[in-house]
N, C-alpha and C positions, 0 to 999 in steps of 0.2 A: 608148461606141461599141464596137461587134465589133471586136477585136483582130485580126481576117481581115483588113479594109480599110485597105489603107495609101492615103496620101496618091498621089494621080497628078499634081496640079499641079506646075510649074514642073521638071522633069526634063528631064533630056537622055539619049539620046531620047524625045520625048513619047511619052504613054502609049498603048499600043494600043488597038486598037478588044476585044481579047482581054483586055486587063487591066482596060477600062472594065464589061466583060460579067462578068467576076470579082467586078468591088466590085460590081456591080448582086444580082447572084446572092447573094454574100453576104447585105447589106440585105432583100432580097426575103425571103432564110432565116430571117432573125434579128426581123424584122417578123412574120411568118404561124407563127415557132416551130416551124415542120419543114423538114427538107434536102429530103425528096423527100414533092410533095403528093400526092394521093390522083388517079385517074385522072380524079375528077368534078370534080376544082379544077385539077386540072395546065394547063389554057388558061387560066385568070384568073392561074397563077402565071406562067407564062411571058409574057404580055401583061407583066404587072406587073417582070418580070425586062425587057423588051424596052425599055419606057417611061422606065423607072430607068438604064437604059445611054442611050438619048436624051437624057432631061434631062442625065445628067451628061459626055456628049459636050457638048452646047451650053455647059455651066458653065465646062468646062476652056479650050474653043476661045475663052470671051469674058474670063475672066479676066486681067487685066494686071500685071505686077508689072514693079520695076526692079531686082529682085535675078539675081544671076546664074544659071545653070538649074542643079540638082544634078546631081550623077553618083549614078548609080544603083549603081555596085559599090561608092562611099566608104563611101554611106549605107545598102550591106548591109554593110559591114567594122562599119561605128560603132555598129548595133544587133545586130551577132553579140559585137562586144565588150561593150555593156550586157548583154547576154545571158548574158553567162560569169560576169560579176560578179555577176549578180545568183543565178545557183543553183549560184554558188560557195561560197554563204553555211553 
């Protein structure tokens, strides 16, 4: 999986409709193998960029869990700290 896309479910506060549009963009990039499409595909990319944030709004909104929701600055503290260790190396 693209290392861009983090996880959006179960967070506090839920995920924006701007961070949903992030992962889709992402995915869309990393599927088609270029960041910016050419001006004859640029409408199939953006449909596809459009579609991909739809679905994954529906996913997140129908998802259930009974864990508690994360915080979103712990869980930037605990992956800045795997971060350090790991190109502390």
């Amino acid at each position: 999986m693209c290392r861009n896309i983090r996880p959006l479910h179960n967070f506090a506060p839920p995920a924006t409709e701007a961070e949903v549009h992030d992962a889709a963009l992402q995915y869309v990039r990393k599927l088609s193998g270029s960041t910016r499409p050419s001006q004859v595909n640029a409408e199939a990319f953006d449909r596809a960029v459009n579609a991909v944030a739809h679905a994954t709004r529906h996913l997140l909104d129908e998802l259930v869990t009974t864990a508690p929701p994360k915080d979103r600055e712990v869980e930037a503290a605990k992956a800045r700290a795997r971060a350090a260790e790991r190109y502390a190396r």
